[in-house]
C-alpha positions in Angstrom: -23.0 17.1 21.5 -26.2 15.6 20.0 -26.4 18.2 17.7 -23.0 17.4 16.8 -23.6 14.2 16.5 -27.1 14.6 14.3 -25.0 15.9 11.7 -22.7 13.6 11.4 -25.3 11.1 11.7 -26.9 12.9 8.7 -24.1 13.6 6.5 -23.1 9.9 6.6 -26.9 8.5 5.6 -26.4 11.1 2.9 -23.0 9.7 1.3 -24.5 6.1 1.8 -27.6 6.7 0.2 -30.1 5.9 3.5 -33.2 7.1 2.4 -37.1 6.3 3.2 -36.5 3.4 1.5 -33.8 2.5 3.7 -30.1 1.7 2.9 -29.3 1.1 -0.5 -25.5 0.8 -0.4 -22.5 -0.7 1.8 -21.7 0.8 4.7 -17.4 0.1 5.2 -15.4 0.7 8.5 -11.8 1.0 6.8 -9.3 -0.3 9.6 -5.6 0.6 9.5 -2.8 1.6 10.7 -1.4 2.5 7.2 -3.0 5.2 6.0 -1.9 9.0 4.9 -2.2 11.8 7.6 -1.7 15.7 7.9 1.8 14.8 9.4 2.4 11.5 7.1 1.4 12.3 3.9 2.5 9.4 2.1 2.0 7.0 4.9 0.2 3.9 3.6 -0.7 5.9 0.3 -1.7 2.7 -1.6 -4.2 2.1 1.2 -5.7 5.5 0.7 -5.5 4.7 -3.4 -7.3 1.4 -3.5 -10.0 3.0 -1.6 -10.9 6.1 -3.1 -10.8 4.7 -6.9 -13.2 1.8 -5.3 -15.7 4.3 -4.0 -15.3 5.9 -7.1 -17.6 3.1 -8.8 -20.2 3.8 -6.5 -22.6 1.5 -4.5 -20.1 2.0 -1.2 -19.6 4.7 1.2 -16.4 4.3 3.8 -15.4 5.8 7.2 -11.8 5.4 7.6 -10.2 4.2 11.4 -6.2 4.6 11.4 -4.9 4.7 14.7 -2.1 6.0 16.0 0.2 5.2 18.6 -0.2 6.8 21.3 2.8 9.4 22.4 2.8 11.6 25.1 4.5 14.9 24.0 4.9 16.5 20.1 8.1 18.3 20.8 10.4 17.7 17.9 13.4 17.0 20.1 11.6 13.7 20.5 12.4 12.9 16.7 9.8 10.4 15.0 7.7 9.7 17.8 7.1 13.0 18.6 5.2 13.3 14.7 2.4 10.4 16.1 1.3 13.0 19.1 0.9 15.5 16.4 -1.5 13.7 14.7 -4.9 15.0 14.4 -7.6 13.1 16.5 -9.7 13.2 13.2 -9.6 14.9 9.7 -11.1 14.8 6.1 -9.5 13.4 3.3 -10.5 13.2 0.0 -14.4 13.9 1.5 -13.8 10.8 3.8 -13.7 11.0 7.5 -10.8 9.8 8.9 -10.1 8.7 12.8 -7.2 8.4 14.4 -7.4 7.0 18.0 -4.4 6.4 20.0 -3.4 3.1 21.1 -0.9 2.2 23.5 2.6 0.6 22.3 4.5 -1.5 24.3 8.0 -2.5 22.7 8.5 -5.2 24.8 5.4 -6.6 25.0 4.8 -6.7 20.9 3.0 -9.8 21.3 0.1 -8.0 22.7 0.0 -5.4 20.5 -3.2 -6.3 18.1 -4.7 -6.6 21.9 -4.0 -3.2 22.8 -5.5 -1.8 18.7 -8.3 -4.0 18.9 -9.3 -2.3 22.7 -8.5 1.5 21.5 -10.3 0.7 18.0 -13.7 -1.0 19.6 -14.0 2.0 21.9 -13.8 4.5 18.8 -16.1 2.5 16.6 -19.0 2.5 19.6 -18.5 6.3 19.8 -19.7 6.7 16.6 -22.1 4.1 16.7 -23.8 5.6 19.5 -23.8 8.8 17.4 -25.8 6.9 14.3 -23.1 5.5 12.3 -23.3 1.4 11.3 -21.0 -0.3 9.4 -22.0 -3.8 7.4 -18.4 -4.9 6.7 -14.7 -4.1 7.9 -12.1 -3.9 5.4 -8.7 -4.6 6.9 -4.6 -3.6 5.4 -2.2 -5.3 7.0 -2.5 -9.0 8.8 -0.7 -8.2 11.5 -1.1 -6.3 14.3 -4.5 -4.8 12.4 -5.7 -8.1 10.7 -5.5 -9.3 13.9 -7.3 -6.5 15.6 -10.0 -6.5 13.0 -10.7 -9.9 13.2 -11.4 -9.3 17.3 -13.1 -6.4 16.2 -15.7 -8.3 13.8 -16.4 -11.2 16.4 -17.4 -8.0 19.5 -19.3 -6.9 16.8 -20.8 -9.8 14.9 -19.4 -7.7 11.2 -17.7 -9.8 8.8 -14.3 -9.0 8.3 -12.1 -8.8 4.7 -8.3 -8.4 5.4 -5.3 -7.8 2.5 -2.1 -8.7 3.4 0.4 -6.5 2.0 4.4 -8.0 2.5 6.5 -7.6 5.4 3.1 -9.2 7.3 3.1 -12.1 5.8 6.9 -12.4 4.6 8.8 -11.2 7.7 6.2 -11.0 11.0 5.1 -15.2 10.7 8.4 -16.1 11.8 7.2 -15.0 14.7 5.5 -18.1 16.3 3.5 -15.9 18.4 2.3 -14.0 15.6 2.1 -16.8 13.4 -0.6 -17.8 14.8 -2.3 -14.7 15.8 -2.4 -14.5 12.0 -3.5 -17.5 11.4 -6.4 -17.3 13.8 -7.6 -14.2 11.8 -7.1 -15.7 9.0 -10.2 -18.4 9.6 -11.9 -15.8 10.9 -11.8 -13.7 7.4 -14.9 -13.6 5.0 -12.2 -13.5 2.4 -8.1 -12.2 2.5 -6.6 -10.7 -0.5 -3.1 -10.4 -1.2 -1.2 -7.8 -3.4 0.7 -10.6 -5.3 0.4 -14.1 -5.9 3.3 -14.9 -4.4 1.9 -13.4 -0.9 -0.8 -15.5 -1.6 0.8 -18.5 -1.7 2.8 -17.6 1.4 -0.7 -17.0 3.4 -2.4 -20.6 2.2 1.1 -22.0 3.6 0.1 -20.4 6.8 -3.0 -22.6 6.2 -5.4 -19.6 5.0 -8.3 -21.2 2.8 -7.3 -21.4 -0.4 -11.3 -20.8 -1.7 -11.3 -17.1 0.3 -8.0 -15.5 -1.0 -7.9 -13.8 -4.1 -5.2 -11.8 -5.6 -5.9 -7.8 -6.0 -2.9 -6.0 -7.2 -2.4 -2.2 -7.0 -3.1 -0.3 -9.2 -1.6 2.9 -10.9 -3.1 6.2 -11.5 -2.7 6.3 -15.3 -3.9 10.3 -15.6 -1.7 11.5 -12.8 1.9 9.8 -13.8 2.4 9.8 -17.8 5.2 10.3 -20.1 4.3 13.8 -21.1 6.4 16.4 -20.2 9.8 13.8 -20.3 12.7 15.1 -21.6 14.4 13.7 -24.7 17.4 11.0 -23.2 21.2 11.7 -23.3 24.6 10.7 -23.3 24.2 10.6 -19.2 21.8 7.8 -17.7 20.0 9.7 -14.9 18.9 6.8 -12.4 16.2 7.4 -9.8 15.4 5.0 -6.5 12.5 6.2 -4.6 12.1 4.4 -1.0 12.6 5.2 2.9 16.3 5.3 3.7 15.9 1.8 5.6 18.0 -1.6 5.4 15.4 -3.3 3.4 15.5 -0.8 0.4 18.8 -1.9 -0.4 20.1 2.0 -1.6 23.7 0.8 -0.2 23.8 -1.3 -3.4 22.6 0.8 -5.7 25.1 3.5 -4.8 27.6 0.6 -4.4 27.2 -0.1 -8.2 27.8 3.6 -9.0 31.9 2.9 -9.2 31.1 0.7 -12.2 28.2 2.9 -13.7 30.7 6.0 -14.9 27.9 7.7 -17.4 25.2 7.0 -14.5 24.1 9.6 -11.7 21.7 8.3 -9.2 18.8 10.5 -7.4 17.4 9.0 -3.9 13.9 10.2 -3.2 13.0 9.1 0.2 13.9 9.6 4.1 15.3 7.9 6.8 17.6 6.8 9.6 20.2 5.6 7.3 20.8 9.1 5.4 23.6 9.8 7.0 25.5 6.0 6.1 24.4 6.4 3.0 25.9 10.2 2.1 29.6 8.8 4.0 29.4 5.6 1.7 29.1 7.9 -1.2 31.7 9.4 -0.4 34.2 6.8 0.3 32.8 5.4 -3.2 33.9 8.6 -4.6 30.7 9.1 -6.2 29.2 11.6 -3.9 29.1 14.3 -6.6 26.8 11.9 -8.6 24.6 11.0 -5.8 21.4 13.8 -5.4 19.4 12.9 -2.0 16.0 14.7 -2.0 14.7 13.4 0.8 10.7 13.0 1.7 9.6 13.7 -1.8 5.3 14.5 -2.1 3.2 11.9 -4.1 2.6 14.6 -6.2 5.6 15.7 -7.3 7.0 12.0 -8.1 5.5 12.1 -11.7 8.1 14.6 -12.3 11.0 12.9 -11.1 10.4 9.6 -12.5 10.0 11.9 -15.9 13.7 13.3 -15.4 14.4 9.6 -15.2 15.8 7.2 -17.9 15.3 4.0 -15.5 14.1 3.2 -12.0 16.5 0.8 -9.8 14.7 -0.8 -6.5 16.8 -3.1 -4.8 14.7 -4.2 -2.4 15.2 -7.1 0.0 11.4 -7.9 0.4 8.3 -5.9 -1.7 4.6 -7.0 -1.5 3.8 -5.1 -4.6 6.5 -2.1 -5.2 3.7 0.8 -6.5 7.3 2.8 -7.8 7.6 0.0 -10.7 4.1 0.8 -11.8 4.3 4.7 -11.3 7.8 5.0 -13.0 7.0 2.8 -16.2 3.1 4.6 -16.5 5.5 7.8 -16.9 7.6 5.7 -19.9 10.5 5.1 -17.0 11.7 1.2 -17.7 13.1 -0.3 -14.4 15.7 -2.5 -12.8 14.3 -4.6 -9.6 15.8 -7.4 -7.5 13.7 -10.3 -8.5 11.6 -10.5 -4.9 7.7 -11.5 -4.1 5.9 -9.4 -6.4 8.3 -7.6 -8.4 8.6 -10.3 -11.6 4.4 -10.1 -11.4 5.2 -6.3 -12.7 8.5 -6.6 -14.5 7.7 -9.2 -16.7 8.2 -8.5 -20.7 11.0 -6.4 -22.2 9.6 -3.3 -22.1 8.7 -3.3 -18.4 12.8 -3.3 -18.0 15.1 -5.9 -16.1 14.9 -8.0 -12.9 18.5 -8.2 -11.3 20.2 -11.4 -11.6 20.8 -11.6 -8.1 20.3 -8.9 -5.1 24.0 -8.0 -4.8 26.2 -4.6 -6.2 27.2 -6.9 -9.1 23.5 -8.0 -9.8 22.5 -4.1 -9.4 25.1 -2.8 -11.8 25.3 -5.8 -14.4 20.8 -5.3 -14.9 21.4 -1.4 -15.1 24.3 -1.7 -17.9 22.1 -4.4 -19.7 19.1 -2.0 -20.0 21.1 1.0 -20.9 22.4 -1.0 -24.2 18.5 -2.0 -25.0 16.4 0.6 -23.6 12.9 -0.1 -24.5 11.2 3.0 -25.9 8.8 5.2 -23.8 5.8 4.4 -25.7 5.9 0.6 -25.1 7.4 0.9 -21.2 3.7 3.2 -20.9 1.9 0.8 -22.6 3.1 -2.0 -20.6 1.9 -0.3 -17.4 -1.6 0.2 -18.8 -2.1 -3.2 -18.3 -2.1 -2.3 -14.0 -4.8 0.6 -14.3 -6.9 0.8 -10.9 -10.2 0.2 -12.9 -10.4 -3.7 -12.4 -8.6 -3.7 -9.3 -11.2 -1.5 -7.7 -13.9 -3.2 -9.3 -12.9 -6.6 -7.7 -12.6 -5.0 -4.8 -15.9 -3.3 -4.7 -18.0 -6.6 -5.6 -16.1 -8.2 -3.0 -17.0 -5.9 0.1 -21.2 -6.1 -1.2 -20.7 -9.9 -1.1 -18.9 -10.2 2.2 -21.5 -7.8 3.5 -24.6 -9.8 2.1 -23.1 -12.7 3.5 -22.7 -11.1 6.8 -20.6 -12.2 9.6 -22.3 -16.2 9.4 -21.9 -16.8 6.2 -17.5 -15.7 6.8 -16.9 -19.4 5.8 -18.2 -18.9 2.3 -16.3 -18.8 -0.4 -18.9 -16.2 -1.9 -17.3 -12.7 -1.2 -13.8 -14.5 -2.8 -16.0 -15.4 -6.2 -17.3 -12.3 -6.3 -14.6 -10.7 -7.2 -13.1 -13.4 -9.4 -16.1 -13.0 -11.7 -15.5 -9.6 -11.3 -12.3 -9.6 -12.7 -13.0 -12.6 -15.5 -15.2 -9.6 -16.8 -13.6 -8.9 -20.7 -12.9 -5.0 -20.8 -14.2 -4.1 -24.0 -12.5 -0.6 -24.3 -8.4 -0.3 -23.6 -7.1 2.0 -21.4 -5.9 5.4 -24.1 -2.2 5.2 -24.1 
C-alpha cells in the first residue's frame, strides 16, 4: 500500500509541476456530484468541459472528487439506482483521476444531505492526503447539497473554497427555507461564486451573496468538435431536433403538442427518461406519432451529427441555467427556438442565433418555430454567432480565478481579489477571432 501510494504521490507532483524548487502551479480538489462516469457518460458533461479546456492553459493540475450515492446492490431490476452501485470507486478520465465515494442518501431526511457529502467527502480527501496529495483550493459545481458540503469541507480543512451555481440550485432548491439558508451560509463562506448566467447571478446576490465575489462565467462550446461541416443542404421538410432528459422540466410535451399545427415539421427527441412512455401515447393521440423519432440516451459525441441533420433546435424548457444544446446546435449552423427562461435570451439574442418563444405554452412553441422557418437565418451567420461562446475566455477567467483564490488562501475568502481576477481576465481584448 505505500508503494501504491508513492506512485500516486509521484505522478501527481509530476502533473503539478513539484520540483526541487518546490510547487510551481495550483493544486485543485474538483468537488461534485455532477460529473461524467463509466456508467453516466454525459452526467454533468459541462462540469467535465469547463475543466479540462481550463487545465488546458496550464499553470493548474486537478484531482476530481464526484461522489456517488451510496446503493446497496447493481442488479438492473433495481432500475436507476441500481446504475450508482455500479459505479467505479475511481477511474481516469481525460488523464485526470477521478473519485467517486459513496455517500449515504436519506429521502426523507434531504435536509441533511450536504451533511452526509461533506462526512463521506472529508474522509476521501484525508485518504489521499495521507498518501501525499495537497490541494490549495476547492472548486465547487452546484450550491446545493455540494456548495454546501464544500464549504464544510474548506473550514475542516482551512482551503478556500470557489463554488458555481448552475440553475435548478439557485432557481428551484432556495424555496426551500432550510436550504436557503444552508446556501446562504456557504455562500459567505466562498472566496468567490460564479454563476453560468447573469440572471443566476442576480438570483444568488438576492439570496444576499456578495455582490464584489460573484462573477459571471458562461459555458463554453467546443468550436472544433460541433461545426457545420458535413450538414446537408435544407428541404421542403423542417427536420426539428430537442435534445434533453425525458423529465417535466424539459417541456417535450409541448413541443410534440405543437406538432398538429407544424404539418411540414418532423421532430427527433434525443434524450432519456421516466416520461418516454407519456410522451410516445401523447404522440399518438396527437396523431403525429409517425413524425415523432425518439433516440433515446444519445453519446456527446455523436450529437454533432444530429444537430447537423437539423434545420432548427426547439428547447422548451421550464427552468435552464445555461442550456449548452443552444450553443452546440448553432456552432454546427443549427438556429434555435427556446422558451425565454434564466439564461436562454443571454445566448439567443440577435437574429441569427434564432427565436425566443413568446410565451412557454404549445402556442408559443409552434408560433416561434413557424416564424423561424419563414426567415431562417443562414448557416454561416447562426456559426458565426456561436463563435462569440468559445471556451477560450471562459476557461481563462476561470483559471486566473482559482491562482487568486488560492494565493489568497482560506483568510483572505472575504476578498474580492479571486472575483477581479477574473474580470480582468476577461476585460482582456482578444486580438485574433476565433476561424469561422
Amino acid at each position: 500500500m505505500a508503494g501504491q501510494a508513492s506512485v500516486r504521490h509521484e505522478r501527481q507532483a509530476q502533473a503539478c509541476g513539484i520540483g526541487l524548487a518546490g510547487r510551481v502551479t495550483t493544486s485543485v480538489l474538483v468537488f461534485s456530484t455532477l460529473y461524467p462516469n463509466a456508467g453516466q457518460p454525459n452526467h454533468g458533461i459541462f462540469v467535465e468541459n469547463r475543466l479540462r479546456h481550463t487545465l488546458a492553459l496550464g499553470g493548474l493540475c486537478a484531482t476530481v472528487l464526484a461522489p456517488r450515492p451510496w446503493f446497496f446492490s447493481g442488479h438492473p431490476r433495481f432500475g436507476r439506482y441500481a446504475a450508482f452501485a455500479r459505479i467505479p470507486a475511481h477511474e481516469t478520465r481525460h488523464g485526470l483521476d477521478v473519485h467517486h465515494p459513496p455517500y449515504l442518501v436519506l429521502p426523507r431526511l434531504s435536509a441533511i444531505t450536504p451533511w452526509l457529502l461533506y462526512r463521506a467527502a472529508l474522509h476521501a480527501v484525508r485518504k489521499l492526503m495521507r498518501a501525499g496529495q495537497r490541494f490549495d483550493v476547492i472548486d465547487a459545481h452546484y450550491f446545493y447539497p455540494d456548495g454546501v458540503a464544500a464549504a464544510l469541507l474548506g473550514r475542516t480543512l482551512g482551503l478556500p473554497v470557489v463554488i458555481t451555481g448552475r440553475g435548478t440550485d439557485l432557481t428551484l432548491i432556495p424555496h426551500s427555507a432550510l436550504a436557503r439558508r444552508q446556501i446562504q451560509w456557504a455562500a459567505g463562506q466562498a472566496s468567490a461564486m460564479i454563476t453560468v448566467c447573469e440572471d443566476l447571478r442576480q438570483r444568488l446576490v438576492a439570496l444576499g451573496a456578495a455582490p464584489e465575489r460573484t462573477i459571471v462565467l458562461r459555458n463554453g462550446v467546443d468550436l472544433d468538435r460541433f461545426s457545420p461541416a458535413g450538414a446537408p443542404p435544407r428541404n421542403e421538410r423542417v427536420a426539428l431536433l430537442s435534445v434533453g432528459s425525458l423529465i417535466p422540466r424539459k417541456g417535450h410535451e409541448l413541443v410534440i403538442g405543437a406538432l398538429p399545427g407544424l404539418a411540414d415539421c418532423d421532430l427527433t427527441i434525443a434524450g432519456s427518461g421516466p416520461l418516454r412512455a407519456e410522451l410516445e401515447a401523447l404522440a399518438h393521440r396527437l396523431g403525429v406519432a409517425g413524425r415523432v423519432r425518439f433516440l433515446g440516451e444519445v453519446p456527446h459525441a455523436d450529437l454533432p451529427g444530429l444537430y447537423q441533420a437539423a434545420d432548427m433546435l426547439v428547447l422548451a424548457s421550464q427552468r435552464e441555467g445555461w442550456a449548452n444544446v443552444l450553443l452546440e446546435a448553432m456552432a454546427c449552423g443549427t438556429p434555435v427556438v427556446a422558451t425565454n427562461v434564466n439564461g436562454s435570451a443571454e445566448a439567443v439574442c440577435s437574429p441569427a442565433a434564432g427565436l425566443l418563444a413568446g410565451e412557454r405554452s404549445i402556442a408559443g412553441i409552434r408560433d416561434a418555430i413557424l416564424a423561424l422557418s419563414r426567415a431562417m437565418p443562414p448557416r454561416d451567420d447562426t456559426r458565426r454567432h456561436a463563435c462569440r461562446f468559445s471556451w477560450f475566455e471562459t476557461a481563462r477567467a476561470n483559471r486566473d480565478l482559482l491562482i487568486a483564490a488560492a494565493a489568497a488562501g482560506r483568510a483572505g475568502r472575504h476578498s474580492p481579489a479571486a472575483a477581479q481576477a477574473a474580470r480582468a481576465s476577461l476585460m482582456k481584448a482578444v486580438l485574433v477571432p476565433t476561424p469561422v
